[in-house]
C-alpha positions in Angstrom: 72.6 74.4 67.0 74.6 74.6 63.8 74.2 71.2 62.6 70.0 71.4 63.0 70.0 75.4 61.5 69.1 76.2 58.1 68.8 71.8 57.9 70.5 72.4 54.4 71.8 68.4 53.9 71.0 68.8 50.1 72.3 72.0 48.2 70.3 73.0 45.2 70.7 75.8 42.7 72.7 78.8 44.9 71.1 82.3 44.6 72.4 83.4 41.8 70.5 80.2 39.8 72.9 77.9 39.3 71.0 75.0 37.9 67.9 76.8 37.5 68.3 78.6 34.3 67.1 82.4 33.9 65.1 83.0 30.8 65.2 86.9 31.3 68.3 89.1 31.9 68.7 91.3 34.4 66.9 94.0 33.1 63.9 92.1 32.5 64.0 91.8 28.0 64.5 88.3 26.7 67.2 86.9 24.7 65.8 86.5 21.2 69.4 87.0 19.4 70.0 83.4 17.8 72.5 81.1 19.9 72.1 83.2 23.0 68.3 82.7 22.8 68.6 78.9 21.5 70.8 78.1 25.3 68.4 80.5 27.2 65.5 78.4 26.3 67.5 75.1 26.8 68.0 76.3 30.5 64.2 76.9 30.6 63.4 73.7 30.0 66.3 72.0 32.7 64.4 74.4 35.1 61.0 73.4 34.8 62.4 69.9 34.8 63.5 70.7 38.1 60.3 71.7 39.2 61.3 75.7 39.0 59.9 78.1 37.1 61.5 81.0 36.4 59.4 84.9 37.2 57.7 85.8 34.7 58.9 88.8 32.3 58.3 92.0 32.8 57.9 93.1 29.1 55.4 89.8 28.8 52.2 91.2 27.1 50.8 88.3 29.7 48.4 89.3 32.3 49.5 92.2 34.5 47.0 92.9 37.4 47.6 96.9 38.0 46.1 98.6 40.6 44.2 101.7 40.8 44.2 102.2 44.8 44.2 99.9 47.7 41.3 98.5 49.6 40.7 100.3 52.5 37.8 103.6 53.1 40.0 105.1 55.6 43.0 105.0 54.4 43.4 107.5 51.4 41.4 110.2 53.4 44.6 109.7 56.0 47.0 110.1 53.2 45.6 113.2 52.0 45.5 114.4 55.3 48.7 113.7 56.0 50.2 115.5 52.8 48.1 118.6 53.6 49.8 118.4 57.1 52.8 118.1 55.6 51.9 120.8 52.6 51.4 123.3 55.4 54.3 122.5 57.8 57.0 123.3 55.6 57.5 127.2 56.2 57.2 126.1 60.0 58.8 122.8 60.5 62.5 121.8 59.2 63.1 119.4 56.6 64.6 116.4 59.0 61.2 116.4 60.8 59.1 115.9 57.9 61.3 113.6 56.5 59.5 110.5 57.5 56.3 111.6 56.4 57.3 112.4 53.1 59.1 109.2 52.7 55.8 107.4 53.8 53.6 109.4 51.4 56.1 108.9 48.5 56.2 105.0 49.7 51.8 105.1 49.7 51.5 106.7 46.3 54.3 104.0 44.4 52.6 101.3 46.3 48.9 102.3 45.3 49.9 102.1 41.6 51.3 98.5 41.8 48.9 95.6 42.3 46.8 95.5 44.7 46.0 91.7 43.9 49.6 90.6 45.1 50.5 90.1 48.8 53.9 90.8 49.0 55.8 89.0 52.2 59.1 89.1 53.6 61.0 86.2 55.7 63.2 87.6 58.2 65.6 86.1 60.9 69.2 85.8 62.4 71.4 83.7 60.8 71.2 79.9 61.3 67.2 80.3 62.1 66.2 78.5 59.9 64.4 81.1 57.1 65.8 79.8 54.4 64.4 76.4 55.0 61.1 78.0 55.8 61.5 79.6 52.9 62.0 76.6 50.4 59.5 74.4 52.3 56.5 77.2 51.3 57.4 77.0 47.9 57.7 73.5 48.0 60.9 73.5 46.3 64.5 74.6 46.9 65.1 77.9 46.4 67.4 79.5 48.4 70.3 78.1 49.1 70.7 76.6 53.0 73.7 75.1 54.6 76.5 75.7 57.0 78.0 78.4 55.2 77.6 81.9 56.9 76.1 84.1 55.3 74.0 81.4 52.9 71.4 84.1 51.8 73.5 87.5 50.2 70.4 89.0 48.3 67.1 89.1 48.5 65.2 86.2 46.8 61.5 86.2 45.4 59.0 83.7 44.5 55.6 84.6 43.2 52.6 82.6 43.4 51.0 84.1 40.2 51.9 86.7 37.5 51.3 90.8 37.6 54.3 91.2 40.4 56.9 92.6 38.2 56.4 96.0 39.3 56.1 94.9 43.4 59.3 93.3 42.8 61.1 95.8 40.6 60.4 98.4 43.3 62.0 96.1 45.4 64.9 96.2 43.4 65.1 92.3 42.8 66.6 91.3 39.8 65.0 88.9 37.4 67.6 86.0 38.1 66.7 86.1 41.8 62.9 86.0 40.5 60.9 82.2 41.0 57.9 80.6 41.0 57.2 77.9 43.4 56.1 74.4 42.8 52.0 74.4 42.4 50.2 71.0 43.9 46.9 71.9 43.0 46.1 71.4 46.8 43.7 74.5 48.4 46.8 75.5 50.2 47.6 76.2 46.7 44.9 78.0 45.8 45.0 80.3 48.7 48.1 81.2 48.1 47.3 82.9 44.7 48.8 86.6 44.9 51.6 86.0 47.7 54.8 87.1 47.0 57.4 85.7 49.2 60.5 87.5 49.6 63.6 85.3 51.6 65.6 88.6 53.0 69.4 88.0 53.9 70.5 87.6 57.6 69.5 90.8 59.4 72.5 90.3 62.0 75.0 89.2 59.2 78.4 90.9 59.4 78.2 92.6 56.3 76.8 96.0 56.4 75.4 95.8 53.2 73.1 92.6 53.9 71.7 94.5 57.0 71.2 97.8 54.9 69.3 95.0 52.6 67.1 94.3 54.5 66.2 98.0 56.5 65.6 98.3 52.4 63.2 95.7 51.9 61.3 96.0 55.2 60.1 99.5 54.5 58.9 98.2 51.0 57.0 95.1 51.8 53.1 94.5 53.0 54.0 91.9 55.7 56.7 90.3 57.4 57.2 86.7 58.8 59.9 87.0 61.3 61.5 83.6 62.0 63.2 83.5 65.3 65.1 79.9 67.0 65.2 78.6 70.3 68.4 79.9 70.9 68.1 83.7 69.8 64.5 84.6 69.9 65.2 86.8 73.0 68.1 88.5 71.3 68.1 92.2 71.7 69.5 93.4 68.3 66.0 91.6 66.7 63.8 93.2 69.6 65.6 96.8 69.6 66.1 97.1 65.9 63.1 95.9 64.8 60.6 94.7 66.4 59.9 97.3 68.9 59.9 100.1 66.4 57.8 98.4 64.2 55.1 97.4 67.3 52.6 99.3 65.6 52.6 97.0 62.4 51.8 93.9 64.9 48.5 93.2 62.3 50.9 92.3 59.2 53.4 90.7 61.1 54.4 86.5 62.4 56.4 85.9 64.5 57.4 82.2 64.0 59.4 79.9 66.7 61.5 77.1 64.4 63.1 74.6 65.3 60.8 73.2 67.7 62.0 69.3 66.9 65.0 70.6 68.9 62.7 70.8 72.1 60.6 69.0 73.9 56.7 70.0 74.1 56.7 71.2 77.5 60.4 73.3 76.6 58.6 74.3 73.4 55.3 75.9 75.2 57.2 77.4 77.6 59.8 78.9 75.0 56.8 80.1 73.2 55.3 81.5 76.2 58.1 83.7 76.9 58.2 85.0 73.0 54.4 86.4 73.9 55.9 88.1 77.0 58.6 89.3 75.2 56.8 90.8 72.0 54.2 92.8 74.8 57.1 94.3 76.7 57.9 95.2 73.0 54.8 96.9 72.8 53.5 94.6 69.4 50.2 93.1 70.3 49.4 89.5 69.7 46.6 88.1 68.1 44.9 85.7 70.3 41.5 84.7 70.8 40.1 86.8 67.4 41.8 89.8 68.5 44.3 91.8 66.2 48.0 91.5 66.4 50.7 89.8 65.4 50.3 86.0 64.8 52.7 84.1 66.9 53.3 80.2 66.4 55.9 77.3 66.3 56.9 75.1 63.7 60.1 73.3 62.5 60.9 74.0 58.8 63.2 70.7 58.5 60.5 68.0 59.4 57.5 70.1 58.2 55.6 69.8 61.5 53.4 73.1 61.3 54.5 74.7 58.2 50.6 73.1 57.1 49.0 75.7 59.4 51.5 78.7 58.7 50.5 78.2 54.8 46.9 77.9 56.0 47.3 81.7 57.9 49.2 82.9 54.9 46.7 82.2 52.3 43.6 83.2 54.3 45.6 86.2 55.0 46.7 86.9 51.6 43.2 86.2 50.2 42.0 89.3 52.6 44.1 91.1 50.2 44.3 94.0 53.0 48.1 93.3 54.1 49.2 96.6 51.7 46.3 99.2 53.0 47.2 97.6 57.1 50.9 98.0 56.4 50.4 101.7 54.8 48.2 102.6 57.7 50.4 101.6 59.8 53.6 103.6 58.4 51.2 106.8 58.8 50.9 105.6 62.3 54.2 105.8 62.8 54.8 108.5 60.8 52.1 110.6 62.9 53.5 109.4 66.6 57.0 111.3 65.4 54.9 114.1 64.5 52.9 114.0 67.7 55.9 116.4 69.8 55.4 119.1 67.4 51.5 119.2 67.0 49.9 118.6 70.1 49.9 121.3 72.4 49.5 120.5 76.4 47.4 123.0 77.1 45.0 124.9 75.2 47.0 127.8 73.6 45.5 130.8 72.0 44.6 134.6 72.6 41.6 134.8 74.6 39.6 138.1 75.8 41.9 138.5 78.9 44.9 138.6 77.0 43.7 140.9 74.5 42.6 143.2 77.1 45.8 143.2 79.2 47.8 143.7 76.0 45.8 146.6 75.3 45.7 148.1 79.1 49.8 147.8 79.2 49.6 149.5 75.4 47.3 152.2 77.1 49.9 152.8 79.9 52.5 153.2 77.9 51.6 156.0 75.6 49.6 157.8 78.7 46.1 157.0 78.0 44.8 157.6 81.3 47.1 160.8 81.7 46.5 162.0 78.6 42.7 161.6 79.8 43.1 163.6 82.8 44.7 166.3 81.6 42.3 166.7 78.8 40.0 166.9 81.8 42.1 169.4 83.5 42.3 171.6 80.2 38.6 171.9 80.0 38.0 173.2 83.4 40.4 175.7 82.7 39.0 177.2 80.0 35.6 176.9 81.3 37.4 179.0 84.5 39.5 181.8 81.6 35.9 182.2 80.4 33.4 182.2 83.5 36.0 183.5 85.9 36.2 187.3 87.4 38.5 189.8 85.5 40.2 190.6 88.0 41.3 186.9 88.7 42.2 186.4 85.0 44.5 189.5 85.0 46.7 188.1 87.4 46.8 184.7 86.2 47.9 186.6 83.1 50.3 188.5 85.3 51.7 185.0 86.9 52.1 183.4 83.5 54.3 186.4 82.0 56.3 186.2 85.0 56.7 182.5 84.2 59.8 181.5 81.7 56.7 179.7 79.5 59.3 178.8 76.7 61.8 177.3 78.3 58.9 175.2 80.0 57.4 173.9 76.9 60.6 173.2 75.7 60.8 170.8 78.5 57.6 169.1 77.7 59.1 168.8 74.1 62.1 166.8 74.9 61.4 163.8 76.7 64.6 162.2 79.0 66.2 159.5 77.6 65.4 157.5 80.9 62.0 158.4 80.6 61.9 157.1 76.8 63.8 154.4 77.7 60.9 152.8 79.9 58.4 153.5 77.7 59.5 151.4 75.1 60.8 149.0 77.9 56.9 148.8 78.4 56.0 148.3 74.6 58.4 145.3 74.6 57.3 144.1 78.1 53.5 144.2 76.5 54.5 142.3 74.0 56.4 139.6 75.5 53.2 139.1 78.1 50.9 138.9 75.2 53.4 135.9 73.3 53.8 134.2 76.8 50.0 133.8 76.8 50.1 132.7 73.6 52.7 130.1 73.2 51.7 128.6 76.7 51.5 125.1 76.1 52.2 125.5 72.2 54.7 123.1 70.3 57.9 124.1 70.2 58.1 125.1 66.5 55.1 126.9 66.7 55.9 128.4 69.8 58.6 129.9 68.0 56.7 131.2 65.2 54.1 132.9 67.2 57.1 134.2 69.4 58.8 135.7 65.7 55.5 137.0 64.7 55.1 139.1 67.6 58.6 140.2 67.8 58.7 141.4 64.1 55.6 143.3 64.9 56.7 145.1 68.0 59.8 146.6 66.0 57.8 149.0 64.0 55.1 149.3 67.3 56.7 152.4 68.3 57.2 153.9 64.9 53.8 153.2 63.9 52.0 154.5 67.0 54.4 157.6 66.7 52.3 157.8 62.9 49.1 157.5 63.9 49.1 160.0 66.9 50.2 162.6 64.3 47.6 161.9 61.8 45.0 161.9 64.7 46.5 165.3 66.0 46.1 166.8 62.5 42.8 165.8 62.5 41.8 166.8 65.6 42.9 170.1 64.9 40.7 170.7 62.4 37.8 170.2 63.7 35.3 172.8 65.0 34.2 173.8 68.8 31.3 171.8 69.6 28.3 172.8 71.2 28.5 170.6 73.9 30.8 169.0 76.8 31.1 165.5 75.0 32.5 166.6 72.1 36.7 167.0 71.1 38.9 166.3 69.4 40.8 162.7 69.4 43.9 162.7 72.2 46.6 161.0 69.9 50.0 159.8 70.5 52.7 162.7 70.6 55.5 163.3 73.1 53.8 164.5 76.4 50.6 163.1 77.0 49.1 165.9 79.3 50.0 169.4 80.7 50.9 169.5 84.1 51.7 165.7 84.2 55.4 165.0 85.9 57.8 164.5 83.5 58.7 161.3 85.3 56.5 158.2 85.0 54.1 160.2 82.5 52.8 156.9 80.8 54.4 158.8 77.2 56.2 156.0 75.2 59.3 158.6 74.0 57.7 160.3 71.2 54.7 158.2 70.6 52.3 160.0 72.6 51.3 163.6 71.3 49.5 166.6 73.1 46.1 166.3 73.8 44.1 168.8 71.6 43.8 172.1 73.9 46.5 170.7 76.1 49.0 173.8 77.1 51.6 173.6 74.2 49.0 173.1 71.6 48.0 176.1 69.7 45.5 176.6 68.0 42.9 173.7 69.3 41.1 173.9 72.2 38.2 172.3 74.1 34.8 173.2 72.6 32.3 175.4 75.2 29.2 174.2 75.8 25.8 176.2 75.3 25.9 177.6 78.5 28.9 179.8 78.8 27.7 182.5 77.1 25.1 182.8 79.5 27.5 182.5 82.0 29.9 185.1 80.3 27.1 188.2 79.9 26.2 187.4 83.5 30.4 187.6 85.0 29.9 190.2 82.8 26.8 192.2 84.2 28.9 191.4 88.1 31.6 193.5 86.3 29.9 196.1 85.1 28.1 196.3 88.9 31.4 196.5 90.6 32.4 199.3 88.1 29.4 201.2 88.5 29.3 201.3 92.2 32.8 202.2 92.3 32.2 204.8 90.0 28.7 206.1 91.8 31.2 206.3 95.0 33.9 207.7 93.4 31.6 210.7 91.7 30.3 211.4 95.5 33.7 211.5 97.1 34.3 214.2 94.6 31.5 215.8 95.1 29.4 215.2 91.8 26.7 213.3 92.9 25.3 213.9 96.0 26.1 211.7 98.8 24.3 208.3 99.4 26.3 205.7 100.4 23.7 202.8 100.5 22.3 202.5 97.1 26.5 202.1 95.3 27.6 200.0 97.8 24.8 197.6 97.4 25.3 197.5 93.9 29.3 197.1 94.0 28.9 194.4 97.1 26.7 192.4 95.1 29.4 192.6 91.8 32.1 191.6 94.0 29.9 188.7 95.5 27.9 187.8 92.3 31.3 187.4 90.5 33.2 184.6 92.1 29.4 183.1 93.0 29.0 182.7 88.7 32.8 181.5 88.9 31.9 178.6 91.2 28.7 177.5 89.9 30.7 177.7 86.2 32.6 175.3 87.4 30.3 172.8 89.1 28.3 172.8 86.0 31.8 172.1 84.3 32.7 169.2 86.7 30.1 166.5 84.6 30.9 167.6 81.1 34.8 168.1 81.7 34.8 164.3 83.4 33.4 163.2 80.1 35.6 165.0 77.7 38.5 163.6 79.9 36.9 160.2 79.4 36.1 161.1 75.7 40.3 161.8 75.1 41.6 158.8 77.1 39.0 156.2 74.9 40.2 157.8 72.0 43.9 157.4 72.5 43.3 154.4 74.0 41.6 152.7 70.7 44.4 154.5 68.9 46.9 152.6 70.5 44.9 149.4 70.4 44.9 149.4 66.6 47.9 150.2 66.2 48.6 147.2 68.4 45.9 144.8 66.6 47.5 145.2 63.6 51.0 145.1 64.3 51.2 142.4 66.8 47.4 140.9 67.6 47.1 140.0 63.5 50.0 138.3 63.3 50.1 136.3 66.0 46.6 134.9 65.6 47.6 134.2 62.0 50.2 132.1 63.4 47.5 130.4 65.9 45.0 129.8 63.2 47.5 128.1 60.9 48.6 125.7 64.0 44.6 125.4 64.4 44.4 124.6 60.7 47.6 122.0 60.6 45.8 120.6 64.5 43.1 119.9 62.7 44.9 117.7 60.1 46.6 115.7 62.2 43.9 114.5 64.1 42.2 113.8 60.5 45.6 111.6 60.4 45.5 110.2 63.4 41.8 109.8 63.9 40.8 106.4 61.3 44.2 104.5 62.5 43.2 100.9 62.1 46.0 99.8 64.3 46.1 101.2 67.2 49.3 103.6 66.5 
């Protein structure tokens, strides 16, 4: 194996030139200083004598072909997709997980202003495969330096086909000594090969860190990449692990070429070539067979030039295409957008939909009493329809019961909630909130999962607080406003501390001191539930039953003393029918009251309800479908990313 690798039985100029001559320096400016110039141009001369040519100077007012975008429709609408993407993930995503894409982007946009004319291609390989060799016999010339010594190749070494690749090459960071031109034969070969830039990269397994660091460098620079593998170490993990597998995706710009096939026989060379195929699809790179893309597998043997015809044939129809740089950019944003994938596509379909909403605002309605605050609402106004409609005598003891009754100490009561009683409600808030970001998040990236979670958290701290806000501002209203002539009509039931009269002070609904009274509720003074047209109607007539049962007992009384004559009939008709007609206009008060009470009921619990619904929307709902929309908006750009891929990724 060592004495047919690298084939290097003659040793030409090493890689630093010797014997080659450099007519610019390192930094590209020639030397036009006198004797330094007079020697510079002498070793010129013993170079193109040589058959080399030295790269051509960068400050050369000579023909530089500069780009102004690659070839390619689909690829700069993926770029600017992917920096939007990228634009908008920043509050969201960390730096380490965008860091790819930004190096790709910044990679696109220096690459897009360099020539798009030039083909740039890299020669990779283990050492003693031969890629040196390779190297020189494409150029037609000795280049780069092949022999026994290990490593032969310590820097990367270019040769360009025709000018304009100074800037390809400086962005490669290869200096102008290292820089070559090949020997032209005027063949078609030749021709073809006009643009190709051939880069010979040192060993990728070499034992010095900073040749393999080399050429991780170079690979993410170039447009394509010949990967030169030998009989011996073409199934070697290191190449497959390293590099080929991660870069499967950029199967369309790479070859992958067998040397060394005068070492085998044809039969031991088919098979070894067969398993290479099997090898690069358990990889996961594609190969280009039958006019299908992927990478272009073949053998050769760089030492007796049997095939390196046909590689130079591939190479120049392939560098003529002049699409190597938009295939190779396309296919970094493939990879790029693959990372990505975890953190923008969802499993599910997350969102808020109308359930969620609703059962957010039903548990928001439970906790500040909604439905309570409702019924006693309901409750209230049959009461007052009774003060008004019932009999005097009934509404003198109720009087009598309620001064009997310790009524301060029992509003107090309904003032100060117990701690374990505010202690759930808010337990409820929270609980309504976690349910609504569970919904939510289900499916959701992990990032944005988070976010949405954070949004709907920092809402829910000032939920209370703000609900607590609004049911006063709604209870001052309601307060204000005047009795209404009918049943339907109230004032708003708005967040306070109790949520209804008579309601246990246990499981209530109140969220702590959130839920205020209802207007007319006992313990609210000074607002109570409007009477509809009826009641006066209803009042002159309890009145006129009244007025009956005092005069009969009167017109008795007056005979019993002997002022009017006797006659029993006539005052106790008139006093039976006050005492029946009075709790007869009692009950049918309060069967007319049953419909119009329901409603005001119904009337108190919507309003409290919607109360607590916006105060919800726009502490919690608003945010948290701001967060959804701007993982909609970011969705929506990485499909734009990922949805023109011209490779497959």
């Amino acid at each position: 194996m060592t004495a047919v690798t690298d084939q290097g039985r003659d040793h030409g100029q090493g890689p630093e030139g010797e014997g080659g001559g450099e007519a610019p320096g390192d930094d590209g400016r020639r030397w036009d200083d006198g004797l330094i110039a007079r020697r510079a141009a002498e070793a010129a001369q013993e170079s193109a004598d040589a058959g080399l040519t030295p790269q051509e100077d960068p400050a050369d007012p000579g023909p530089q072909v500069e780009a102004h975008g690659l070839p390619g429709s689909s690829l700069r609408p993926r770029l600017d997709a992917l920096r939007e993407l990228v634009g908008l993930s920043r509050a969201r995503l960390d730096g380490d997980t965008l860091a790819e894409a930004g190096r790709v982007l910044d990679e696109a946009s220096a690459r897009q202003r360099l020539s798009s004319r030039h083909t740039v291609v890299a020669i990779a390989g283990a050492t003693g495969s031969g890629k040196s060799t390779l190297f020189n016999a494409l150029a037609g010339v000795q280049i780069s330096d092949t022999g026994l010594r290990r490593p032969t190749t310590s820097a990367p070494i270019a040769c360009s086909w025709t000018d304009g690749a100074a800037g390809l090459l400086d962005r490669l960071a290869v200096p102008g000594r290292l820089r070559r031109r090949p020997v032209l034969g005027g063949a078609a070969t030749d021709e073809a090969l006009q643009g190709l830039v051939l880069v010979d990269l040192p060993d990728h397994d070499s034992a010095a860190t900073g040749h393999r660091e080399q050429v991780d460098r170079v690979l993410a620079l170039v447009d394509a990449v010949i990967w030169v593998v030998d009989p011996e170490k073409y199934a070697d993990a290191a190449l497959h692990e390293r590099y080929l597998r991660p870069l499967a995706g950029h199967a369309e710009i790479s070859f992958v070429v067998l040397n060394q096939i005068d070492r085998l026989s044809g039969e031991a060379a088919d098979l070894v070539l067969d398993d290479l195929r099997r090898l690069l699809d358990e990889d996961g790179m594609a190969v280009g067979e039958h006019g299908e893309p992927g990478a272009t597998v073949m053998s050769l043997s760089a030492l007796t030039g049997v095939g390196v015809g046909d590689l130079r044939e591939l190479l120049g129809r392939f560098v003529q295409a002049r699409t190597a740089a938009a295939r190779r950019l396309s296919a970094d944003v493939d990879a790029a957008a693959a990372r990505l994938r975890p953190v923008y596509v969802a499993e599910g379909r997350p969102g808020l939909g109308e359930r969620a909403r609703e059962e957010f605002t039903d548990r928001l309605a439970e906790a500040v009493g909604a439905a309570a605050a409702g019924q006693a609402a309901e409750r209230e106004w049959r009461r007052n329809a009774g003060r008004a409609c019932g009999t005097p005598w009934l509404r003198l003891w109720r009087w009598y019961e309620s001064t009997r009754q310790l009524g301060g100490l029992d509003l107090m009561a309904q003032a100060l909630a117990p701690p374990e009683e505010e202690l759930t409600a808010r337990q409820r808030v929270e609980q309504a909130v976690r349910k609504l970001a569970d919904d939510a998040v289900d499916g959701l990236p992990t990032p944005w999962a988070q976010a949405v979670r954070e949004a709907a958290v920092n809402g829910a701290k000032g939920l209370p607080e703000a609900l607590d806000e609004l049911s006063r501002n709604a209870q001052a209203g309601a307060g204000g406003r005047g009795r209404g002539g009918n049943g339907d009509r109230g004032p708003a039931p708005v967040g306070g501390h109790t949520t209804a009269a008579g309601q246990g002070r246990r499981g209530s609904g109140s969220v702590g001191r959130m839920s205020a009274p209802v207007a007319g509720a006992p313990g609210t003074r000074g607002a109570r539930p409007p009477r509809p047209a009826w009641w006066p109607a209803a009042v002159l007539a309890q009145a006129s039953m009244t007025l009956l049962q005092i005069f009969g007992g009167l017109w008795l009384l007056g005979q019993i003393v002997g002022v009017i004559e006797p006659g029993l009939l006539t005052p106790a008709l008139l006093m039976l029918a006050g005492v029946v007609g009075g709790p007869l206009v009692e009950w049918s008060c309060a069967a007319a009251a049953r419909g119009p009470s329901r409603r005001y009921g119904q009337e108190a619990e919507r309003r409290l309800r919607e109360a607590a619904a916006g105060c919800g929307r726009a502490r919690v709902l608003d945010p948290v479908a701001a967060e959804l929309a701007r993982y909609r908006e970011v969705r929506e750009r990485y499909v734009a990313v990922t949805e023109f891929s011209t490779t497959g990724g």
